[in-house]
N, C-alpha and C positions, 0 to 999 in steps of 0.2 A: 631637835627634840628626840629623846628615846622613847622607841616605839616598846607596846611590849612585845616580846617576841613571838608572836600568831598573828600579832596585825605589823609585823617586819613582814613576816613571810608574804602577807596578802598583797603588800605593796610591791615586795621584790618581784613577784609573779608579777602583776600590771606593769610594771618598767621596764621587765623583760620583756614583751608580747607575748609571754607563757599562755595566757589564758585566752583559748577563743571560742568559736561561735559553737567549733564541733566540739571538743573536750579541752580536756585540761593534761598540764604537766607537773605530776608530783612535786612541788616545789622542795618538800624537807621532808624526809622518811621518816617516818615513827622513831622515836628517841630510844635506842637501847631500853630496853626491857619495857617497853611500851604496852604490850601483851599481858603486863603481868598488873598493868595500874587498873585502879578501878574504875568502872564506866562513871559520868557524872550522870545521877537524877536529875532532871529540868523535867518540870511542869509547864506547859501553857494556856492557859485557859482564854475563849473566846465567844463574845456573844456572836456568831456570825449567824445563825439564825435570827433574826432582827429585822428592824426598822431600818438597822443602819446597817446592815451586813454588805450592799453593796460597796462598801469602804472597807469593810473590816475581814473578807473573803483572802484579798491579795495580802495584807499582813502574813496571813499563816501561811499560805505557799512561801512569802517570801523568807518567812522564819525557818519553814522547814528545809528551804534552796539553803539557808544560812548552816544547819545542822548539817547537810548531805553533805557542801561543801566541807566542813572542819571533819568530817571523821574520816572523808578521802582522805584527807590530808595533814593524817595522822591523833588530832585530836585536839585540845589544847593541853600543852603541857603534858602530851604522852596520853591523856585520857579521852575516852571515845564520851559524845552527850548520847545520853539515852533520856530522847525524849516524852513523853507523855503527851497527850493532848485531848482537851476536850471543849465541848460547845455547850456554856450554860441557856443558850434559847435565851437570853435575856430574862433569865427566871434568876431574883438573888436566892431561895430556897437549893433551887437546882447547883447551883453557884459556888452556895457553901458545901454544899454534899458534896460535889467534886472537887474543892480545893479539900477537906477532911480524907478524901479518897487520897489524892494525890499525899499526900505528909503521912498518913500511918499503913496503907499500903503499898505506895510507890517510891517512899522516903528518898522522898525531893531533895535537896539541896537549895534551889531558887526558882522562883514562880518566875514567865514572863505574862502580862495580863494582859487583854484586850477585851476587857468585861467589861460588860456596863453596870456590875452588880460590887463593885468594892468591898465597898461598907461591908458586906454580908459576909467578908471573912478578912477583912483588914487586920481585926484588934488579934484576932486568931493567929496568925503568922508574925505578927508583932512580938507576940508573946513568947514564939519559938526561935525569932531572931533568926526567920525563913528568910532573905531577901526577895525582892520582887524588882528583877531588873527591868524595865521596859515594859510592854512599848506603848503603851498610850499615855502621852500627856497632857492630855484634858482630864483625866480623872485626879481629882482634889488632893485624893491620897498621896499621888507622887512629887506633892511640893508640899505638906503636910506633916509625915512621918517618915519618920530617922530612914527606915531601914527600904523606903520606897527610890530605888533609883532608874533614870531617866533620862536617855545619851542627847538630850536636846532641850528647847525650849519648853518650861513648865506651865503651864494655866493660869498663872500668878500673874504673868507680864501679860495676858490676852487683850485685856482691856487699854495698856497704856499701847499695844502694838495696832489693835483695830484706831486710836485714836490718832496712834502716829502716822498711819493710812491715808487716811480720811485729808491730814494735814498734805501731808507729801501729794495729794491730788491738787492739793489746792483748795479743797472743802472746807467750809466753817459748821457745817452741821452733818451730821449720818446721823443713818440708822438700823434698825437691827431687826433682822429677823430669828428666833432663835427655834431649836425644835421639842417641841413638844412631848416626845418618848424618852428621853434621857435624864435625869438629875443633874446629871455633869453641866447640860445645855445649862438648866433651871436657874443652877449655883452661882453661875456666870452673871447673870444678871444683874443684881446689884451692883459690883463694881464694873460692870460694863456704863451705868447710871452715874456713879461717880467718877468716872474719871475724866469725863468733860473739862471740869472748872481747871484741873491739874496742867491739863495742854491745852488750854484755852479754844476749846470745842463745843459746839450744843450737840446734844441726843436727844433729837427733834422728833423720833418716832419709835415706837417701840410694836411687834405685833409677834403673838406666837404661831409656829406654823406647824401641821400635822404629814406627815411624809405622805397618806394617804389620803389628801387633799386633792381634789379634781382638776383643783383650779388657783391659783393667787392671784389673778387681776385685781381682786378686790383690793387686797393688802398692798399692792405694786402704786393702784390709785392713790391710796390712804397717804400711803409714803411722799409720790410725786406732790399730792397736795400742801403737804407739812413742808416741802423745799427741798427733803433729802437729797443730794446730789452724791453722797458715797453710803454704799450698804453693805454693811456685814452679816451674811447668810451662816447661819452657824447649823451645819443643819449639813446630812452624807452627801458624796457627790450628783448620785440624780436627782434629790430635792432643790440642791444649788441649781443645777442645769434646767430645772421646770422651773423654778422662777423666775432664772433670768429672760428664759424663753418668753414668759406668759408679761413679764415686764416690758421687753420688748416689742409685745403684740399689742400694746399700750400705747407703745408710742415713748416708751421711759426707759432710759438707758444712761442709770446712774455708773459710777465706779463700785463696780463689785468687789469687795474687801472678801477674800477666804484667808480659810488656814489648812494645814495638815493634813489629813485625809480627805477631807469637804473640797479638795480639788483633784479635777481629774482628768484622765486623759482627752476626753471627747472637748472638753473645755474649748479647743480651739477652734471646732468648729461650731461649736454655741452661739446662736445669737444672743448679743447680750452680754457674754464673756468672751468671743474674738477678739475682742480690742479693747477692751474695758475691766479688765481683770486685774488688783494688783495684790498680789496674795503673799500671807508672809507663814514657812515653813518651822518648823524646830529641829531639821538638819540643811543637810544640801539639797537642793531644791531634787525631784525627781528628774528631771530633764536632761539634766548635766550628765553626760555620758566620759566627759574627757581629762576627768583625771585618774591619778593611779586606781582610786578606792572606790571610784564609781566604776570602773572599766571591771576589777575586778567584782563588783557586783552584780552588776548586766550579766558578762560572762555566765559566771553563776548560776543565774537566772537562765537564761538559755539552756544551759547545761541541765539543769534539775529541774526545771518546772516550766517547760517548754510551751508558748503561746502566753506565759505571764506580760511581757513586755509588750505586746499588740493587745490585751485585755482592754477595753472600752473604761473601766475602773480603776487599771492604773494609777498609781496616786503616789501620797507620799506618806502613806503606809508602811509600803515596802521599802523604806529609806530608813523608816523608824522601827520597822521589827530587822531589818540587816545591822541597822546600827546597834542593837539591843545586844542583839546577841554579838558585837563584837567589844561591847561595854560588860558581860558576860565573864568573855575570855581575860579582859584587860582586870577584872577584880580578880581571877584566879590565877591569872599566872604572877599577878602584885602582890597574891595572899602568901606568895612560899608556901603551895600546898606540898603534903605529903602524898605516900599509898595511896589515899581515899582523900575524895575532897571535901570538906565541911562549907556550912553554910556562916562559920565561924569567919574561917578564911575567905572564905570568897568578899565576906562586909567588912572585913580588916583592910582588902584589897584595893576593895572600892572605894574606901575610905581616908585612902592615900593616895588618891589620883588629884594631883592638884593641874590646872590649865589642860588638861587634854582634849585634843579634838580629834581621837580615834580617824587620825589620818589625812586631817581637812573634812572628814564626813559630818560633824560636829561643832559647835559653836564653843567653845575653853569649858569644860566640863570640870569644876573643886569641888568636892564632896569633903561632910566635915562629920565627924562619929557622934553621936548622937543627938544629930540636929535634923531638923528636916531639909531637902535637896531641893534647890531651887536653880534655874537657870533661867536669867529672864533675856536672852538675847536670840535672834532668832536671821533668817534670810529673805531678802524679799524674793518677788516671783513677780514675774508681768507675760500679759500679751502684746503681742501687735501683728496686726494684719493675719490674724488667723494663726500664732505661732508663740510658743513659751519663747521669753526672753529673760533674761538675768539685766537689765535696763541700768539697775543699782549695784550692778558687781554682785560676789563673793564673798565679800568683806559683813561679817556678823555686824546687824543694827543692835544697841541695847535700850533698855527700857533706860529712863532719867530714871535715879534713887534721890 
């Protein structure tokens, strides 16, 4: 495969040993007249004040380890990112005033989002033909609309992958818990309900949960009663980890189905999730430290945002805001930008990526011009004995079409 050339360098760096714990080694010097191209606008917007911000914290370190690194290292495509960044508090008012801020004062080029407020300026950047690269993919938008792209598994396949779960346990029923502060959770619903009959599964229990809930024995009992033997907790990583706790304290220690950010580091020592965890990602799982694209990640990590990688929060966040931004690089240096880079170019870019997996970090990413972007394949994730394992390999699961 040809890489494009910022994510050649990133690998070439991890193959070499370039990158370690203390710094780094300039891989490729700024391109002739480097100095003279113009910085890239990037916006990112984030609800980390939240319900859920205990997930959504490490994203933006990890996005911003993602920016430090590329402007050491000359830029993409000779241009340095000048990024922006803001916290809508989980307010869509707040939301849209900062994404309006961002486009006619800070004249962005491409949003990356981790809002829980979409909607509230979706149609708005649609209409400016802003892109919005990454990095959450439970929000609806980004398998929805054309111009939303997303280095990994889309929200579209969630329901056929909790189901494929649930099988790969050995389970004929699960059930769900899902959270209560979000839309995104809400939206899920329904086809979380239908997709039983598809894979020949029952959804035997359904209960909504409140992050600031004292207690879930009750809903843990409800569950055990109905048969539940695998549950999908859709809901940030310390809510996953109170329930399985308060499950366990029951005496109920189903197969815990997560995904994405809703898993986390403390996971392994969780009662409840030590050994009983089978979780499926929308890149490479967090854990994996030992290929080229994860080594030079970590590195990174280390280097810019030092105590990220011992964070009790940890997740696969920061898998999905590193991969964003290297999904980012890969539409602009595809777009044949000029001087200044446009938001033109950048979705021309990205719209000619056909099978890419931005290095092994990604599952075959084809984006197609104006359609909406879906990815329905994803990685699994397991425990045992207290410890992430890859049980299932590497090898991308996809949803049946």
């Amino acid at each position: 495969m040809r890489y494009p050339k910022f994510l050649a360098r990133i690998l070439a760096t991890a193959l070499a040993g370039a990158l370690t714990a203390v710094g780094f080694v300039v891989v490729s010097a700024a391109p002739s007249g480097a100095a003279t191209k113009a910085p890239i606008p990037v916006g990112y917007i984030c609800s980390c004040t939240s319900p859920l911000g205990s997930s959504i914290l490490v994203n933006r370190a990890s996005y911003e380890a993602f920016v430090d690194y590329t402007n050491v290292h000359g830029g993409v495509d000779g241009h340095k990112i000048k990024l922006y960044v803001s916290d809508d508090a989980d307010n869509p008012s707040t939301s849209a005033a900062q994404v309006h801020t961002f486009v006619t004062q800070d004249h962005i080029v491409a949003l990356a989002s981790v809002s829980n407020s979409p909607q509230a300026w979706d149609t708005y950047l649609e209409g400016l033909h802003i892109p919005v690269v990454g990095t959450d993919g439970s929000a609806e938008d980004m398998f929805t609309q054309p111009d939303f792209f997303f280095p990994g598994q889309t929200d579209d396949s969630l329901p056929a992958a909790v189901a494929l779960a649930a099988k790969k346990a050995g389970d004929k029923t699960f059930g769900v818990f899902y959270c209560a502060e979000s839309p995104a959770c809400q939206e899920l619903l329904t086809p979380l309900k239908e997709v039983g009959s598809q894979y020949g599964i029952t959804l035997g229990y359904v209960a909504e949960i409140s992050a600031s809930a004292s207690s879930y024995a009750a809903q843990c009992l409800a569950a055990k009663q109905a048969g539940v033997k695998a549950l999908f907790i859709g809901d940030a990583v310390s809510v996953v980890e109170a329930v399985a706790t308060d499950c366990n304290q029951q005496g109920y220690d189903p197969t815990i189905i997560a995904s994405d950010g809703a898993v986390g580091e403390g996971f392994q020592k969780t009662p409840g999730l030590d050994n009983n965890l089978l979780a499926f990602e929308p890149q490479i799982p967090f854990n994996v430290t030992n290929t080229p694209g994860t080594k030079a990640m970590v590195s990174a990590f280390k280097k810019y945002e030092p105590g990220l990688t011992s964070n009790p929060n940890y997740n696969g966040e920061v898998v999905e805001a590193w991969t964003s931004g290297l999904l980012l690089a890969a539409g602009i240096e595809n777009g044949k930008p000029g001087p200044t880079i446009t938001s033109t170019e950048i979705v021309k870019g990205l719209d000619s990526l056909k099978g890419e997996t931005l290095g092994g970090m990604s599952p075959p990413l084809t984006y197609h011009a104006g359609k909406p972007n879906t990815t329905d394949c994803w990685f699994w994730m397991t425990t045992h004995n207290g410890k992430f394992t890859e049980k299932y390999g590497l090898t991308p699961a996809c949803a049946t079409k």
